[in-house]
C-alpha positions in Angstrom: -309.0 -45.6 143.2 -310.3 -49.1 142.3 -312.4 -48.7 138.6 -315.3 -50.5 138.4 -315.4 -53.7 136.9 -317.7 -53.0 133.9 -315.0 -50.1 132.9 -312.0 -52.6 133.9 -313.9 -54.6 130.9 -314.1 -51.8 128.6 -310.4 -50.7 129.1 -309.0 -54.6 128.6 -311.1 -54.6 125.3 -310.0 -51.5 123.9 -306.2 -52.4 124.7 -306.8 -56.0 122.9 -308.6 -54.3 119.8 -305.1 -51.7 119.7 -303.0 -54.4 119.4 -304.7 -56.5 117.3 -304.5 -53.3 114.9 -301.1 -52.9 114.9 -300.5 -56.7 114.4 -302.6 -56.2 111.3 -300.7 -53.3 110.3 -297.6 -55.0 110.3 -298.7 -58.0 108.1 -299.8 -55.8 105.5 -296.2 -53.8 105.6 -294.7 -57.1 105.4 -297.2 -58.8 102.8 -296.4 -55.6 100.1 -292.4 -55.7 100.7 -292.7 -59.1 99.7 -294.5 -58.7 96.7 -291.7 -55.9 95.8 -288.5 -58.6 95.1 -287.1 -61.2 95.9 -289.5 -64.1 94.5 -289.7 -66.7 92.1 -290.5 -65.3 88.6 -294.4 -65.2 88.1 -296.3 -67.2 85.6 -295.9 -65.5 81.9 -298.2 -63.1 80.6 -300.9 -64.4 77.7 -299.0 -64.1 74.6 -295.7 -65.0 75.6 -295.7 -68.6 74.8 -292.7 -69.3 73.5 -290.3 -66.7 74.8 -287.7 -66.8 77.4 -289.0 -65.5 80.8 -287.4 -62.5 81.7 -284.2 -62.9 84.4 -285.1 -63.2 87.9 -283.5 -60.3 90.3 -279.5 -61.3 91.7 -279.8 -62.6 94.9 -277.1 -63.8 97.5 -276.3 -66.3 100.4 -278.5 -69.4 100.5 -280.6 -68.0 97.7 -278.1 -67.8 95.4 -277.1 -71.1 95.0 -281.0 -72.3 94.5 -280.7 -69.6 91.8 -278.0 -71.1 90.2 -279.3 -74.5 89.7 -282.4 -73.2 88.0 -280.4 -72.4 85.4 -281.3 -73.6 81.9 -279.5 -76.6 81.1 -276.7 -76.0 78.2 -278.2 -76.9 74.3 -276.4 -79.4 71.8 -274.0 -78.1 69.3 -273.0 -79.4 65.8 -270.7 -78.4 63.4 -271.6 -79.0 60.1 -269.0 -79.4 57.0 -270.4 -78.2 53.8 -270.1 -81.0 51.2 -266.7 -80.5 49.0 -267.5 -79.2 45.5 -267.9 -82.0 42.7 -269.9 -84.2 45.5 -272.8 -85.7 45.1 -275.8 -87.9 47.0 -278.0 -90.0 45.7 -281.4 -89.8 47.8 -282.1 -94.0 48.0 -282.3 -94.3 51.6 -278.7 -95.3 51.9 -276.1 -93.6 54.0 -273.7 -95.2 52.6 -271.9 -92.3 50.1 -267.9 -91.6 51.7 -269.8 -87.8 52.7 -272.4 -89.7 54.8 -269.3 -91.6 56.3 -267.6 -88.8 57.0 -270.9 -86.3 58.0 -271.7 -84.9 61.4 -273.4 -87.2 63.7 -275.7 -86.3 66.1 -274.8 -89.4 68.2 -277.4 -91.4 70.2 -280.9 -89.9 70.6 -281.9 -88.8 74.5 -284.5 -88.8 76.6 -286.4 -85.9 76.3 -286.9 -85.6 79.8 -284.0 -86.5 81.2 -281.4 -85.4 78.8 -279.7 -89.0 79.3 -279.6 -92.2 76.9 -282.8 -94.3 77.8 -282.6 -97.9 76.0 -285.7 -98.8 77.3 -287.1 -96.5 75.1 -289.1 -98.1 72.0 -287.4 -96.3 69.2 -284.0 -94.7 69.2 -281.9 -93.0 66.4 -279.1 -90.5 65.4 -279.2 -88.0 62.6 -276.7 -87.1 60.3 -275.9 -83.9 58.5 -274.8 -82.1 55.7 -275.2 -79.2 53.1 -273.9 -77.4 50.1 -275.6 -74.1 48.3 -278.8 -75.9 47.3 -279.8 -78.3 50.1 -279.7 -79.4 53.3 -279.2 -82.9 54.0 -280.3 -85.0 56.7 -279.7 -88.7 57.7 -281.7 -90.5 60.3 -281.1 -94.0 61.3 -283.7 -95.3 63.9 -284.1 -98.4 65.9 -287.4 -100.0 66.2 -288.6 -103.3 67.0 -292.3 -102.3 65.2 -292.2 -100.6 62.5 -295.8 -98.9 61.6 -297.5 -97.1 59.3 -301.1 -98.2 58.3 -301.5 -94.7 56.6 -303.0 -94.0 52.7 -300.3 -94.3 50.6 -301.3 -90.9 49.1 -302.2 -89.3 52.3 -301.3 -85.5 52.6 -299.7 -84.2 55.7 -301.1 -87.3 57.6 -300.3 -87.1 61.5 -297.2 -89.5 61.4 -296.3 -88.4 65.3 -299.4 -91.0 66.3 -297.1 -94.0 64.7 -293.8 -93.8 63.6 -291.6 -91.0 62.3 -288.7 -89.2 62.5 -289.1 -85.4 62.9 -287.0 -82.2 62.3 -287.8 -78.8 63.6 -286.1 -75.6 62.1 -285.9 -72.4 63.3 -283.6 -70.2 61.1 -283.2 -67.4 63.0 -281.2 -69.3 65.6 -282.4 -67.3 69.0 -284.9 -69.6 70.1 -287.8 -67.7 70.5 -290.7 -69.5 68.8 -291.0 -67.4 65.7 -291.6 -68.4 62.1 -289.9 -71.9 62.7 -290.6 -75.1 60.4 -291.5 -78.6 61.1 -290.6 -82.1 58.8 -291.7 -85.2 59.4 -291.1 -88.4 57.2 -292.3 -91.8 58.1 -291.5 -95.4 57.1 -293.8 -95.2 54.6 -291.9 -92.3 53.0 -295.1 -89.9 54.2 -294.3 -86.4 55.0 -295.9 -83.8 57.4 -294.6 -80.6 57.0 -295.3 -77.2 58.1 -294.6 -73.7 59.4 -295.1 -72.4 62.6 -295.9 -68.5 63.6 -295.1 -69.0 67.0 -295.0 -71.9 69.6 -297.8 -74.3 68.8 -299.2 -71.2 66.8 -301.7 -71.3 64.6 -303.7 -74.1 65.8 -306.9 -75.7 64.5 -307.9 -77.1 67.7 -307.0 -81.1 68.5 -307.2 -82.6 65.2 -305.2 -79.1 63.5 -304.5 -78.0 61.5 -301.1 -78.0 63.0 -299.6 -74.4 61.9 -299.8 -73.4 58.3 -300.3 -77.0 56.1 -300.1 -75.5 52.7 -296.6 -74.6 53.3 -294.5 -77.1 51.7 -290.3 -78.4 52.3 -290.4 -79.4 48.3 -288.0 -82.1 49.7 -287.0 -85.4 48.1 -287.0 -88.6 50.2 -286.4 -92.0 50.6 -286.6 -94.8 53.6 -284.9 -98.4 53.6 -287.0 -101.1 56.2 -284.9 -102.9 58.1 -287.9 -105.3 58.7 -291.6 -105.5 57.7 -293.9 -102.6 58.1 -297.2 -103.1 60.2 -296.6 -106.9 59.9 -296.4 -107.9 63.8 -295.2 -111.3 62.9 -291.4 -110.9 62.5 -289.3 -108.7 64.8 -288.1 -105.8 63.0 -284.4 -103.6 63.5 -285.7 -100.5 62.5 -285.6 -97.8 59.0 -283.1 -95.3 57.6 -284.7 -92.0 56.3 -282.5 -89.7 53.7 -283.3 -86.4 52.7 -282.4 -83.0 50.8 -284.3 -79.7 52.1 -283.7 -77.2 49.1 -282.8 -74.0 51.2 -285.3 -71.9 48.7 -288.4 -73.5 50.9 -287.2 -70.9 54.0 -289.0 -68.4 53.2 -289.2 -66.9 56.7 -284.8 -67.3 56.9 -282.9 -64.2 56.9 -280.8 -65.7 54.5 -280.6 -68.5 52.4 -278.2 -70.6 51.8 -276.4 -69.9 54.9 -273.0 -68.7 55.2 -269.6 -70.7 56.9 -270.2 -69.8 60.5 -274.2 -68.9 60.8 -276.3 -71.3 63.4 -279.3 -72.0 63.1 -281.6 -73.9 65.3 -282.6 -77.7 65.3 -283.9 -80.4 66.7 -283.9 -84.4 65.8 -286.3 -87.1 67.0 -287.2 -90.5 66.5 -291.1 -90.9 67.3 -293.2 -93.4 68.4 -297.1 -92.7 69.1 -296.5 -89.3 70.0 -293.5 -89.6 72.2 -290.0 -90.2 71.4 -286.1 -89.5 71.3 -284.4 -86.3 70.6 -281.2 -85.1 69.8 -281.7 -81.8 72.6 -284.0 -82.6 75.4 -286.9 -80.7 76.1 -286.4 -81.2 79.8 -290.0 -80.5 81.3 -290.0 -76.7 79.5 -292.7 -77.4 76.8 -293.3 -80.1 74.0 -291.1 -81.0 71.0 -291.9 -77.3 69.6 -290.2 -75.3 72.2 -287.3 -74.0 70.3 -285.3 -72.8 73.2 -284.3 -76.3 73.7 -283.5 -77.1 69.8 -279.9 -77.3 69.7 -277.4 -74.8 67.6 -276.5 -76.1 64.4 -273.6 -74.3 62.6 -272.3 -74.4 59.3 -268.7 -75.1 58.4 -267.0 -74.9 54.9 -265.7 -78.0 53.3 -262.6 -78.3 55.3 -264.4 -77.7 58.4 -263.9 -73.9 58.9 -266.0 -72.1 61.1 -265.9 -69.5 63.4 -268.0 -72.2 65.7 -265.6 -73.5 69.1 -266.5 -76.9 70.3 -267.3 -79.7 68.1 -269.7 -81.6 66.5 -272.1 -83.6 69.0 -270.8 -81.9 72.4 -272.8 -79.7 74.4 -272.5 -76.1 73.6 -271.4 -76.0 77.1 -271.5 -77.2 80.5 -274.5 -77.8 82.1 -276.0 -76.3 85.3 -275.1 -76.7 88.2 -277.1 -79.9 90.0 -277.1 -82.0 87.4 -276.3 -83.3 84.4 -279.9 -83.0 81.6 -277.7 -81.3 79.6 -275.2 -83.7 78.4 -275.1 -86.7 76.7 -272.2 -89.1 75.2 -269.8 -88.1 72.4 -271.0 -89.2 68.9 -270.0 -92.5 67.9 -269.4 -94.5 64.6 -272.7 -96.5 63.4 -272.9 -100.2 63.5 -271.5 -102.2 61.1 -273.7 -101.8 57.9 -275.9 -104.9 57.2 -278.5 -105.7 54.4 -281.8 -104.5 54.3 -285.4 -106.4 54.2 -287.2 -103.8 52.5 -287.7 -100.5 51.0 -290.5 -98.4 50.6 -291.3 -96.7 47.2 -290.2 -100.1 45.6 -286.4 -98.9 44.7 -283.9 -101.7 44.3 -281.7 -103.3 47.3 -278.6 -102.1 47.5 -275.7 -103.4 50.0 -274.3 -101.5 53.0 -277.3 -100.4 54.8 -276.8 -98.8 57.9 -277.6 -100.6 61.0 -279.3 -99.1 64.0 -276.8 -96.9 66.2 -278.3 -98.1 69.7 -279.9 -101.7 71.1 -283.8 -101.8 71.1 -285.0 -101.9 74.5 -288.4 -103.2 76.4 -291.6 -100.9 75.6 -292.0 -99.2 78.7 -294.9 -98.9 81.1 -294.6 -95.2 81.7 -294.3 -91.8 79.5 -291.2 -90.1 80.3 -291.4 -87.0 77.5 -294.1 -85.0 76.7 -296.7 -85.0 74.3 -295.3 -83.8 70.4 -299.3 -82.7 70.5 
């Protein structure tokens, strides 16, 4: 029997209303499996700044190669020989002592982005390094067509990052995870900003700082040799050596101090220019020149070299990820030939054998490629 058309209508609707129900249904279902696995790691939690995220969940087939590649690049790793007993430095700016010769050598700065030698950069450097039971010793010779200062000569932890500087960050623990970690920074002028950090970034007055705890001190001795003329834009300068001795009692927050043949702790090395610059480990996009996951492992070898520590001095700790190569960077190399200097700050006496700039100064560039120090 033939149903009337206006219950034809209402039977047709009811059908379409099921189904668009169980459509719904099914979304849902699918919408909370989803949400159980199998995604990209969420954003981290407030407070967490500075810690690893946590491991995403194993996956396989097509998703495990994607995986794979987001993979933390490898860190930098130096061995560092203690300096043999009887040895001495003289802090004058001058690398020019048969230890300094013979130090570990960072070899040529990097992009922080990249992980790859940039000569277009403005200001370029390697550090060099040493110790012994009092000190930790750190060389820094830096390319730089302009040298600036145009800070107080008696200014206290000025911002040196907004000119030019070369910076160390310390974090004696050696896991990389943000906490109780140092900062040094000694410009041209022979300036220093120095200070300790509770965490990543942490404390933090706001935009103009304070910048972590200030009042802390490094109690380090200093000294810089100009290759050039500071803030004088009418020759062409070659750039500044910075040397300096850290006494180890100024780590308050170390487990141990001095450390022992065979510890590692964390560090990173930049040459700065107006808040941007060169580092020994690149940052790669996962923070700003704090983020200590990306310092590289520096470990401490007795005089002879010993150290439980494999690899060697420069190389990275190991090889990169898979899909490409941010991690690496060339094998440390001897220094230029030394050459005279054409000025030194803190008014100390000329003395031959400077060392010249490790790397060619390239064009200013028209673009950032490195984050922010601030």
């Amino acid at each position: 029997m033939r149903r009337p058309r206006s219950q034809r209508r209402s039977f047709n609707d009811a059908r379409v209303a099921r189904v668009a129900a169980l459509v719904m249904a099914g979304a849902a279902f699918a919408a909370s499996c989803s949400r159980g696995g199998g995604v990209e790691q969420e954003a981290a939690p407030a407070g967490s700044a500075g810690r690893a995220p946590a491991p995403a969940p194993a996956r396989s087939g097509a998703g495990a190669g994607q995986d794979k590649r987001r993979q933390p690049a490898a860190v930098k790793e130096l061995s560092v020989r203690k300096l043999a007993p009887g040895a001495a430095l003289a802090i004058d700016g001058r690398l020019d002592e048969p230890a300094w010769q013979a130090a570990a050598r960072t070899g040529p700065f990097v992009n922080v982005g990249t992980g790859r030698e940039d000569r277009s950069l403005p200001t370029q450097g390697e550090a060099r390094l040493l110790w012994d039971d009092g000190f930790l010793y750190v060389g820094f010779d830096v390319s730089d067509q302009t040298i600036t200062g145009g800070f107080p000569a008696d200014a206290r932890d000025p911002h040196l990052w907004e000119r030019d500087t070369v910076e160390v960050m310390i974090d004696p623990d050696g896991d990389g995870d943000n906490k109780d970690y140092y900062e040094i920074q000694i410009s041209p002028q022979n300036l220093v900003f120095d200070s300790q950090f509770d965490d990543y970034n942490a404390p933090r007055g706001g935009v103009n700082g304070p910048f972590g705890h200030e009042e802390w001190s490094a109690g380090l001795t200093s000294a810089v040799e100009l290759r050039g003329t500071i803030d004088d834009g009418a020759d062409q300068d070659r750039g500044y050596v910075v040397e300096a001795k850290i006494p180890w009692r100024s780590f308050a927050k170390a487990r141990s101090t001095p450390p022992s043949p065979g510890d590692a702790w964390r560090m990173n090395f930049y040459a700065m220019q107006n808040n941007g610059g060169a580092a020994w480990s690149p940052i790669l996009g996962e923070g700003n020149f704090h983020r200590a996951r990306r310092f590289g492992r520096v470990r401490f070898a007795g005089p002879g070299g010993d150290t439980d520590a494999p690899g060697k001095a420069g190389a990275p700790a190991a090889a990169p990820a898979a899909g490409g190569d941010a991690g690496a960077a060339a094998a440390p190399g001897p220094s230029a030939a030394p050459s005279g200097a054409a000025g030194k700050a803190g008014g100390a006496g000329a003395k031959p054998g400077a060392a010249a700039p490790s790397a060619s100064v390239g064009q200013r560039p028209g673009y950032r490629a490195d984050p922010p120090d601030r």
